[in-house]
C-alpha positions in Angstrom: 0.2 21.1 21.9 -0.2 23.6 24.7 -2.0 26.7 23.7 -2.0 29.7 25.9 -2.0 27.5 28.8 -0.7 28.6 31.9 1.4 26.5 34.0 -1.2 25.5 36.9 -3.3 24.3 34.3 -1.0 21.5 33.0 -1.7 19.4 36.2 -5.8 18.6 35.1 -7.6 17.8 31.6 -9.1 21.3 31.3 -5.2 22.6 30.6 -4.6 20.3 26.9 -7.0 21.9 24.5 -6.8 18.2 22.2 -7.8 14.7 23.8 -7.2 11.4 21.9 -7.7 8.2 22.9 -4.5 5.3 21.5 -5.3 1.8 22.5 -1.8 -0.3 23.4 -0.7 -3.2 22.3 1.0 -5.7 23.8 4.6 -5.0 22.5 3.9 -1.3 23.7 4.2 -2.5 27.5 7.1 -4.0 29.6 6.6 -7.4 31.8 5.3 -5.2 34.3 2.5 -3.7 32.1 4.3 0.0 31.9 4.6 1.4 28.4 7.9 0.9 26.8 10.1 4.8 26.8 10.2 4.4 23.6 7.0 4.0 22.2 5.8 7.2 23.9 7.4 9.2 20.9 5.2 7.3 18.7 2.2 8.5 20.7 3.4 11.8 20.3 3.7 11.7 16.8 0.1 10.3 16.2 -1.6 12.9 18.4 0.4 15.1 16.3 -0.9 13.6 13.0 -4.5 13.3 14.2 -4.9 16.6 15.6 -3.5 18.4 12.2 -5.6 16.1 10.0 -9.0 16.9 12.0 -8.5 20.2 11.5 -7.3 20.0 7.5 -3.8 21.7 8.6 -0.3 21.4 6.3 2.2 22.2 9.0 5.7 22.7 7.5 8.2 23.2 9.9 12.1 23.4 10.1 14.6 22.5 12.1 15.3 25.7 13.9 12.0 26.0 14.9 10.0 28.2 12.2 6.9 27.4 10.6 4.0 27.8 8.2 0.5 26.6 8.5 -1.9 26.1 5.2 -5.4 25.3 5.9 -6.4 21.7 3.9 -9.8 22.7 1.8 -11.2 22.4 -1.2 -9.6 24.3 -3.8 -7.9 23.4 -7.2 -4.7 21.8 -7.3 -3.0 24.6 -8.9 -3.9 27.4 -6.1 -3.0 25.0 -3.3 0.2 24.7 -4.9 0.7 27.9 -5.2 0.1 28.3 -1.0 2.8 25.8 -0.7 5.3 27.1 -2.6 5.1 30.2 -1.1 5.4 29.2 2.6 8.2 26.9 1.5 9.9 29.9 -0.6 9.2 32.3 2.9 11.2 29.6 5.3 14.4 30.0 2.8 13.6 26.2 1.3 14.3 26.5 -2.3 13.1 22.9 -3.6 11.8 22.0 -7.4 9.0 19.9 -7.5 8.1 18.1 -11.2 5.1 19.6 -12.3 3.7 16.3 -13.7 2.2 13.9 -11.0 3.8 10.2 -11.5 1.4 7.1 -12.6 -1.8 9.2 -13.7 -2.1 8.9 -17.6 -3.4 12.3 -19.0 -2.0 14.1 -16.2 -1.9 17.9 -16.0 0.6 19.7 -14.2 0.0 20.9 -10.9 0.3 24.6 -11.6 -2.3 24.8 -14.4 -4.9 21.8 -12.9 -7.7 23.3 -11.9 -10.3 20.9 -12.8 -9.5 18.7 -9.5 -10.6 21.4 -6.3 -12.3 18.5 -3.8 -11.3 18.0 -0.5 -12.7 15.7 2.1 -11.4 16.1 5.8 -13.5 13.1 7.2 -12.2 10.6 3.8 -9.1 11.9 4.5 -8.9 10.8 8.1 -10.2 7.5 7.8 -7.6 6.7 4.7 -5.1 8.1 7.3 -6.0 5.6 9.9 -6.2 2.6 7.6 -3.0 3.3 6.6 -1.8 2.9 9.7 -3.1 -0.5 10.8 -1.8 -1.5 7.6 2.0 -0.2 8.5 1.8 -1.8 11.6 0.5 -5.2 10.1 3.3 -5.5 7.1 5.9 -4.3 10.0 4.9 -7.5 11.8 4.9 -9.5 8.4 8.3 -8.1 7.3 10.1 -9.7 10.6 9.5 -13.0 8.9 12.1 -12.0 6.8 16.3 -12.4 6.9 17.0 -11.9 3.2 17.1 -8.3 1.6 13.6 -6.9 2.3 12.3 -3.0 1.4 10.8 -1.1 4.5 7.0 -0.2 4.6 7.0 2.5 2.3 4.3 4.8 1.0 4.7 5.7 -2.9 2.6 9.7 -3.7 2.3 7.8 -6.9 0.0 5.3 -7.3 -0.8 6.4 -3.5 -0.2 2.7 -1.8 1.6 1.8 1.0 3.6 -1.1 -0.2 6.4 -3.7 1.4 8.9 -5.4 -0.8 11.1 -8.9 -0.6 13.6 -9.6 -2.5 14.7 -13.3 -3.7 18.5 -11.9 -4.4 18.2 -13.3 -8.2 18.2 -10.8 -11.0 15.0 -10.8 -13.0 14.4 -10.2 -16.9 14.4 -6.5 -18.0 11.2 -4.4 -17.0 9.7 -3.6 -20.5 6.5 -2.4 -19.2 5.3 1.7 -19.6 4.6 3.9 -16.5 3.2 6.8 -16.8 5.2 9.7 -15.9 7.8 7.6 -15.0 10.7 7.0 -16.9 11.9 3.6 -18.3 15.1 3.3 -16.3 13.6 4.0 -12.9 10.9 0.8 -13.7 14.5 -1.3 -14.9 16.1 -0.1 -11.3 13.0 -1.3 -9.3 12.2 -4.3 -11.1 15.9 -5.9 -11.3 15.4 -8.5 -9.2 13.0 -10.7 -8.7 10.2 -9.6 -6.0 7.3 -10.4 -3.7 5.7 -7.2 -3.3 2.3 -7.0 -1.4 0.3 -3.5 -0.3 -2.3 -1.6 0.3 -4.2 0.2 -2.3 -7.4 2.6 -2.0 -8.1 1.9 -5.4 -8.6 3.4 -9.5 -7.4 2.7 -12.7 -10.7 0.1 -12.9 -10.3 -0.7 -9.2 -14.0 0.8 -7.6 -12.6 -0.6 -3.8 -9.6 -0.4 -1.5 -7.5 -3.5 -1.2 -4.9 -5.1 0.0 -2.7 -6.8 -2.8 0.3 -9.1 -4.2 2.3 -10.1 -6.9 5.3 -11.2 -8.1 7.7 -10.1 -10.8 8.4 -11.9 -13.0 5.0 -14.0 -12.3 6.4 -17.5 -12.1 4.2 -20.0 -14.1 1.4 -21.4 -12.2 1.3 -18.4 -9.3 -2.1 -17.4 -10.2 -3.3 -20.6 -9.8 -2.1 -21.2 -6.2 -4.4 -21.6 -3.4 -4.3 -18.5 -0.9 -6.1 -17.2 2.0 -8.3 -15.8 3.4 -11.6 -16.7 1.6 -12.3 -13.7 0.3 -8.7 -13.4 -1.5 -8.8 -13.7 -5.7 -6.3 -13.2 -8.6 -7.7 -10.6 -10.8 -6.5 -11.1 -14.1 -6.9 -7.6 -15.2 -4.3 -6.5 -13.1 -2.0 -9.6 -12.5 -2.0 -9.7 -8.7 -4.2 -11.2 -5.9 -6.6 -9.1 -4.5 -7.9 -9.3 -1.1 -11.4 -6.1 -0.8 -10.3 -4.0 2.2 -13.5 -4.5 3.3 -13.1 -8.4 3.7 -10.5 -7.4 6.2 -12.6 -4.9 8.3 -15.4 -7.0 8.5 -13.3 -9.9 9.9 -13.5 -11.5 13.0 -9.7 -11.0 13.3 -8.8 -8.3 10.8 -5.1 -8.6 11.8 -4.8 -12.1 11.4 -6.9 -12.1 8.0 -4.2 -9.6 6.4 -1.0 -11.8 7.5 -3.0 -15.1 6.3 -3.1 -13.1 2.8 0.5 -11.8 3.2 1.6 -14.9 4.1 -0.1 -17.3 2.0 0.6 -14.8 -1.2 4.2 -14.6 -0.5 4.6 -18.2 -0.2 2.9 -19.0 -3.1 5.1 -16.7 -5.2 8.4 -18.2 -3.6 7.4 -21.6 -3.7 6.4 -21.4 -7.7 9.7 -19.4 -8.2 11.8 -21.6 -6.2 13.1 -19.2 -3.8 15.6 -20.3 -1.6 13.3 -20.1 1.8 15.5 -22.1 4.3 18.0 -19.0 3.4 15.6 -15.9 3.2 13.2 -16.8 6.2 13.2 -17.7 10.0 10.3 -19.0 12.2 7.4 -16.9 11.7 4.8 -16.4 14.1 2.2 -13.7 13.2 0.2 -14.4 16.5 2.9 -13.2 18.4 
């Protein structure tokens, strides 16, 4: 992240022209209180992320080292696409994107939308960093987990960040309609049954962020269960519990208010489905 720095400036502060501050956790640090090697990369990576988000930057770069740079502002969708096409089309990447976004009923296709041209840096940033207290949360939920488990995923879609367990029994046929998606990929996901929980900024007659889960198929009486934290509810409207993102910021513990939810949600959807849980779990301690 050096910039025209020379090299007796690399020794003092003055010489990095970007500063951020990452707090450690404990797993980052060895029994003598040194960060772990590997976690540095990590930092890396986040300063990385940070920097090119605070500045509204789309850095694509390849593997031998070339690069292009398109400034994040508000523009439509279609002229911004454009811009990206181009610098992928100038670094030799010839790639097809479909022109429809997925999940969005009444969509319009990237390269003729020009009714959506907003773009907020500071919104964008602060969804950034949610999302990743929420990765490293359902990371520390997932190790609860032996049987066949997805990893912490993010779907562009319905833009949630999302982890998936799996009982290992097949489930009915998905018959449900996704828009912009087509009936076998929904068959594919959906074959066997699930736990699925994740985090959701909202839409589609959702005015918050939240975390959620549900279960497919919905065993009878899951909706009925008794889950934590307080603030947790089953929304009908949508068939999953909800839990307000802002009951988790707001917490004493937020960390330990998200695996209560994760936890509690999960169980209730194995334990009404009969899961085999002696088989698919080990000890779980989320304080640790």
């Amino acid at each position: 992240m050096l910039d025209r720095v020379t090299t007796d400036q690399i020794d003092t502060r003055d010489g990095y022209p970007y500063l951020t501050v990452i707090d450690t956790r404990w797993m980052d640090n060895d029994a003598y209180g040194h960060v772990n090697n590997v976690v540095y990369y990590s930092f890396f990576d986040t300063a990385v992320n940070r920097w090119l988000i605070e500045r509204g930057v789309l850095d694509i770069e390849t593997s031998s080292g070339q690069r292009r740079r398109i400034r994040l502002m508000p523009q439509p969708v279609c002229d911004f696409r454009a811009a990206v096409m181009k610098a992928l089309g100038d670094l030799g990447i010839d790639v097809r994107i479909t022109e429809l976004p997925c999940e969005i009923p009444g969509a319009i296709p990237f390269s003729a939308d020009r009714e959506h041209a907003s773009y907020d840096a500071d919104a964008a940033h602060r969804f950034w960093r949610a999302l990743v207290q929420a990765d490293r949360v359902f990371k520390k939920f997932r190790t609860g987990f032996i049987g066949k488990a997805s990893p912490v995923h993010f779907f562009w879609g319905s833009f949630d960040l999302a982890v998936t367990r799996f009982s290992g029994r097949p489930a009915p046929p998905f018959t449900g309609k996704v828009p912009g998606l087509s009936t076998a990929v929904m068959v594919e996901a959906y074959s066997h049954e699930v736990s699925s929980a994740g985090f959701w900024p909202g839409g589609g007659g959702l005015d918050h962020a939240s975390f959620y889960s549900y279960a497919y198929p919905a065993p009878i009486g899951f909706k009925d269960s008794a889950v934590s934290p307080k603030g947790a509810f089953f929304s009908e409207a949508l068939g999953e519990f909800l839990l307000p993102y802002d009951e988790v910021r707001n917490a004493r513990d937020p960390e330990a208010s998200l695996l209560s939810f994760l936890q509690s949600t999960y169980e209730a959807a194995a334990e009404k489905a009969h899961w085999d849980r002696a088989a698919l779990e080990k000890s779980f301690n989320p304080r640790r």
